[in-house]
C-alpha positions in Angstrom: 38.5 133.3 -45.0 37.8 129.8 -46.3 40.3 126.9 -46.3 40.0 127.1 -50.2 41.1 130.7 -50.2 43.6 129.9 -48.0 45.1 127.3 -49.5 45.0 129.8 -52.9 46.6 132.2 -51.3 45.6 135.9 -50.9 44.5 137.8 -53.6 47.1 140.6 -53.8 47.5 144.2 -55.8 51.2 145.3 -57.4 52.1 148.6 -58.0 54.7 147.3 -60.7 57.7 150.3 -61.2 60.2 150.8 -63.0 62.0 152.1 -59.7 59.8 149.8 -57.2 57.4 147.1 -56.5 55.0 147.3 -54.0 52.3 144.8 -52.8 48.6 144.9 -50.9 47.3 141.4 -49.9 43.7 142.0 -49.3 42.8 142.2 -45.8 46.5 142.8 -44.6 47.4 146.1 -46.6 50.9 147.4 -47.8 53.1 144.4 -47.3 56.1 144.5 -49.7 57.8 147.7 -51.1 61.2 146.6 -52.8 63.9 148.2 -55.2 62.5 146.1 -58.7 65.9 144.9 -59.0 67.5 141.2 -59.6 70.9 140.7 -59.2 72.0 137.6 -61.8 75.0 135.4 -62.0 75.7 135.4 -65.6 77.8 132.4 -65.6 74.5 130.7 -65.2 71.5 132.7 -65.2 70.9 132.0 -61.4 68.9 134.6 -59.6 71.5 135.9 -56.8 68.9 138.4 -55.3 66.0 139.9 -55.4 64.5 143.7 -54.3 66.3 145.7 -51.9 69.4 142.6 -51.2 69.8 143.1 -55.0 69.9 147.1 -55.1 72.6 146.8 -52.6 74.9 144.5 -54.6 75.2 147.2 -57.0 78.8 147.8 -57.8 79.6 146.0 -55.0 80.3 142.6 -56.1 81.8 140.7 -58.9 81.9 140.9 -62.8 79.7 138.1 -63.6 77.0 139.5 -60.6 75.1 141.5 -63.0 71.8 143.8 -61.1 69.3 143.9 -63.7 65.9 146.4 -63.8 63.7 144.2 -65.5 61.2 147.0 -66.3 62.0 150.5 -68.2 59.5 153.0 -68.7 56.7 151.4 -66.5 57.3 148.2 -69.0 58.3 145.1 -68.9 62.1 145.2 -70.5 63.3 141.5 -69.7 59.9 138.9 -69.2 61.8 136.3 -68.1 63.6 138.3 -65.4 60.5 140.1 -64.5 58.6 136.8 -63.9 61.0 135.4 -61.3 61.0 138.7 -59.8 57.0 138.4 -59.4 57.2 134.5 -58.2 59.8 135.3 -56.0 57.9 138.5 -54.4 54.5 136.5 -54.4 56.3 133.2 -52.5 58.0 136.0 -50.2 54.3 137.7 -49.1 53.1 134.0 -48.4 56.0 133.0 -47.2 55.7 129.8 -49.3 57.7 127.8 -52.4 53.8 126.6 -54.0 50.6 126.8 -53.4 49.8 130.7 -53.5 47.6 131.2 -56.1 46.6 134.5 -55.5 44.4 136.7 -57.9 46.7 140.0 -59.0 45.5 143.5 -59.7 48.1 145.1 -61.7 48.8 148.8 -62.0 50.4 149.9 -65.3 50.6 152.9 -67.1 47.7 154.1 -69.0 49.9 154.3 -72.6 51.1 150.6 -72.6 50.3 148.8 -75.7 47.7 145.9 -76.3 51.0 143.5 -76.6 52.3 145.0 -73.3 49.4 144.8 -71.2 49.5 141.3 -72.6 53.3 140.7 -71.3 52.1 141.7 -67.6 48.9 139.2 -67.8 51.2 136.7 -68.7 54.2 137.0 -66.5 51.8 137.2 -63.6 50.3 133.9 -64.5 53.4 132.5 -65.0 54.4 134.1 -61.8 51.5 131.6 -60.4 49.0 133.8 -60.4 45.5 132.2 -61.1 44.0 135.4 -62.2 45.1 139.0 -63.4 43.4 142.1 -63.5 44.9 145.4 -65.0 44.2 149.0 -63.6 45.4 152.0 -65.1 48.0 153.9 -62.7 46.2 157.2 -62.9 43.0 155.4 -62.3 44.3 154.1 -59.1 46.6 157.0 -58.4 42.9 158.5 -58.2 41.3 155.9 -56.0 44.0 156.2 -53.7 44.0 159.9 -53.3 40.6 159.9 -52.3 39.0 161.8 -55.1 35.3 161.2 -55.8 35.8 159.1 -59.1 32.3 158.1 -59.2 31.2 161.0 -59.8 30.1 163.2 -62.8 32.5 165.6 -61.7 36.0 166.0 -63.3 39.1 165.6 -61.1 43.0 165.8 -62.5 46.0 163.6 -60.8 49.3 163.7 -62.0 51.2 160.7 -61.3 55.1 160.6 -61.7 56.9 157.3 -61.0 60.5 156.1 -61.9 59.8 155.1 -65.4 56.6 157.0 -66.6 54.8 160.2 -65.7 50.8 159.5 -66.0 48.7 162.7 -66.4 45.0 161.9 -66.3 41.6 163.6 -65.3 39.1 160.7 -64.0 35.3 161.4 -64.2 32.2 159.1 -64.2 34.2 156.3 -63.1 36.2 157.0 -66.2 39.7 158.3 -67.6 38.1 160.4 -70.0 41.3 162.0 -70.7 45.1 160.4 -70.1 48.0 161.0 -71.1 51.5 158.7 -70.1 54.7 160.6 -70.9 57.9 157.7 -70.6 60.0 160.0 -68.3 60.1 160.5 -64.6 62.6 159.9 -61.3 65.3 157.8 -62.8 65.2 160.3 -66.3 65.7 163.1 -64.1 68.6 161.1 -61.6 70.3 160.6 -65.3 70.2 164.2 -66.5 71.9 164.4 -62.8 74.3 162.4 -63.3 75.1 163.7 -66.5 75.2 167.4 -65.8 77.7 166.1 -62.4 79.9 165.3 -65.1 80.0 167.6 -67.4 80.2 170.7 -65.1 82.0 169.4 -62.2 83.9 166.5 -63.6 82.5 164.4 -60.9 81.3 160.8 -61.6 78.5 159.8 -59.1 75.7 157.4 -59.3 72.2 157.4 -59.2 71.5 156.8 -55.5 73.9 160.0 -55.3 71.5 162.1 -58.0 68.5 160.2 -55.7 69.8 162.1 -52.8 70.9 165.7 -54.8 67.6 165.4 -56.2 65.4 165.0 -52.6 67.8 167.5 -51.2 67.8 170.5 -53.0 65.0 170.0 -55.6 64.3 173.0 -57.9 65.5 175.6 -55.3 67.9 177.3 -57.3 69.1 179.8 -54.5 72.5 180.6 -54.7 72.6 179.8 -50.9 71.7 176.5 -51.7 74.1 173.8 -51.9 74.6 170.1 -50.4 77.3 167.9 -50.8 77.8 164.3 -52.3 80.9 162.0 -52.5 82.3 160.6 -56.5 85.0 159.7 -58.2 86.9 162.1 -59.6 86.7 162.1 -63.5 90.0 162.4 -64.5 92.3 161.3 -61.8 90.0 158.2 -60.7 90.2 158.9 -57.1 87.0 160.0 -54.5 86.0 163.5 -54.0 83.5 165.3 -52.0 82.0 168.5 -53.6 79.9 170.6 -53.3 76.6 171.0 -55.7 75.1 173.9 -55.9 71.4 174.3 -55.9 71.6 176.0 -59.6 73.2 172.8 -61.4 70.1 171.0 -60.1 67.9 173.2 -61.1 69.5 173.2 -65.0 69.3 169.5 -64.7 66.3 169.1 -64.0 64.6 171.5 -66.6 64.1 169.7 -69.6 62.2 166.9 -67.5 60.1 169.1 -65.5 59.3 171.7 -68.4 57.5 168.3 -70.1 55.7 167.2 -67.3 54.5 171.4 -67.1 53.9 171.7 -70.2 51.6 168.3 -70.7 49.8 169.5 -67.6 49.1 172.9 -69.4 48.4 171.5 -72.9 45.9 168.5 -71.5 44.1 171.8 -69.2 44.1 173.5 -72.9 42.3 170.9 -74.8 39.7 169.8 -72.2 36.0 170.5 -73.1 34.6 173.4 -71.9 32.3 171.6 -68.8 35.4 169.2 -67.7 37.6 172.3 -67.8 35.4 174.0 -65.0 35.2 171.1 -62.9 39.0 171.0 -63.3 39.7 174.6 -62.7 37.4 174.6 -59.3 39.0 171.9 -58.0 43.3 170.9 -57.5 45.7 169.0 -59.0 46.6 165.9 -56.8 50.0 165.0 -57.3 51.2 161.0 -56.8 54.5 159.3 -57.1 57.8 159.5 -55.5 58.1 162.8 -58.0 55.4 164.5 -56.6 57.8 165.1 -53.6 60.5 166.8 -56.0 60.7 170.7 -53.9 59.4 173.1 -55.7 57.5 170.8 -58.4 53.7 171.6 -57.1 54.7 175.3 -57.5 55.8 175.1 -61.0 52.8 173.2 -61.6 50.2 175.3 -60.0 51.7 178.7 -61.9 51.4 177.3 -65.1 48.3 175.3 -64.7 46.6 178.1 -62.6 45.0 175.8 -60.4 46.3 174.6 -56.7 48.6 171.6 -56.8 48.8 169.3 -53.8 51.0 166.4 -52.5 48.4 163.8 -51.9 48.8 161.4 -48.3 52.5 159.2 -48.9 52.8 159.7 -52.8 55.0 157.1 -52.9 52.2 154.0 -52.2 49.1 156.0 -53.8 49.2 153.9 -56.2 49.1 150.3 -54.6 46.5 151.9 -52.2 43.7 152.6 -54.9 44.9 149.3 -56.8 44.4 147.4 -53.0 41.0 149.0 -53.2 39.8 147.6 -56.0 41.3 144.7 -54.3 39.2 144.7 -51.5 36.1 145.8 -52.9 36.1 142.1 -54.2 35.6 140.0 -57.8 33.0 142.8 -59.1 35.1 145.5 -59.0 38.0 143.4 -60.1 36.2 142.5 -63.2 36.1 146.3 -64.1 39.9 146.4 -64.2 40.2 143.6 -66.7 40.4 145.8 -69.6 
């Protein structure tokens, strides 16, 4: 690399979530993946923390210590607070206060708006950014499965994130069809914490769902059951229950009957050629909700058509965005969309 790249700073891909942020520098790989969390002093407006130091100040420190997710449904919520959180994840990669000026390839969701692909351009310039470059997260959810996107030949992913659920089938280089549904991990950790509530009287928090959720899935099985600590509704004290696999699986319904039934209708309305390529081949499942037990199975019976986990879910993503990264300026230029 020259001294003027150097100096710049490497070019770098973000997989910007709702839940995380994760980070490729080109010619390093996966550097960075962080809770996309900032913990402010509102007193001030002073950033406190950032990432996973943030996440864990959650209900843990004072009043006027405020953690903030500056993204909601794969968007940006709060620009200011989603800059700093961009500056202060770029300066942490090149471990530097100036002079990175990296080029940025930026995954977002294939529904965004015109104005809210335009809020990510711009907080990643004024994030110091020199250049930024936006890829569709299916698109790269595809790149980073491995699927031949090249090629004439249709191929379906379905990505499902902490904000968004991106159901796309890439062909020719091409989302020829996409659809981005604004519901995914931390809908389905609410409906968790909500049905806690209601049936148990049991107030828990969504690391506690997070954990129900990975543990028992959509299992269902009377035999199933794991246990989580909360505070008592009524009486305000701590309590350790039980949760039975059932009340997960009623929890999680109306959320995973969506993503189902988009799957189904998108496989409905395909031409007849794409539909073949589709049927002969899988469904490649990305995102931290792709390992939901039980999800590829409902998937796969309604669609009719195997539905596989791809490699770590979690950074397919920022591994086909960090391709296009490293496949250089060309490529790049595609992604500017």
């Amino acid at each position: 690399m020259s001294n003027a790249l150097t100096f710049l700073g490497r070019d770098m891909a973000v997989d910007l979530g709702t839940a995380n942020t994760l980070v490729y520098v080109r010619g390093r790989g996966i550097v960075l993946n962080e809770p996309s969390v900032v913990a402010l002093n509102t007193n001030n407006g002073q950033i406190v923390a950032v990432g996973a130091d943030a996440k864990r100040m959650i209900g843990r420190t004072p009043g006027n210590i405020v953690a903030v997710r500056p993204l909601k449904d794969g968007v940006i919520a709060d620009f200011d607070v989603t800059e700093r959180m961009l500056r202060y994840f770029i300066q942490k990669v090149h471990r530097r206060t100036h002079l990175a000026k990296p080029r940025l390839v930026v995954a977002v969701p294939s529904g965004i708006t015109g104005v809210e692909q335009s809020a990510v351009k711009e907080a990643g310039h004024q994030a110091g950014a020199r250049r930024v470059y936006i890829i569709e997260e299916p698109m790269a959810a595809a790149i980073g499965a491995g699927l031949p996107i090249n090629e004439p030949t249709g191929n379906m992913v379905v990505d499902i994130g902490g904000g968004t659920t991106e159901i796309a089938v890439v062909a020719g280089g091409h989302l020829v069809r996409a659809e981005s549904l604004r519901l995914g991990g931390n809908a389905m950790d609410d409906a968790i914490v909500a049905a806690v509530k209601s049936e148990l009287g049991l107030v828990i928090g969504r690391n506690g769902a997070r954990r129900l959720k990975m543990d028992l899935g959509l299992t269902g099985g009377p035999s199933e059951w794991t246990e989580v600590v909360g505070v008592d509704a009524v009486r305000g004290i701590p309590r350790t229950e039980r949760i039975p696999g059932e009340l997960m699986t009623a929890a999680l319904e109306h959320s995973v009957a969506t993503i189902v039934d988009a799957v189904a209708e998108m496989l409905l309305n395909l031409p007849p050629d794409l539909a073949e390529d589709v049927v002969r081949g899988k469904i490649c499942l990305a995102g931290g909700g792709a390992l939901l037990l039980g999800l590829a199975g409902r998937i796969e019976t309604a669609a009719g058509i195997p539905a596989l986990v791809v490699d770590d879910p979690l950074r397919c993503v920022v591994r086909g965005a960090g391709e296009i990264l490293e496949a250089g300026p060309a490529a790049m230029v595609l992604t500017s969309s």
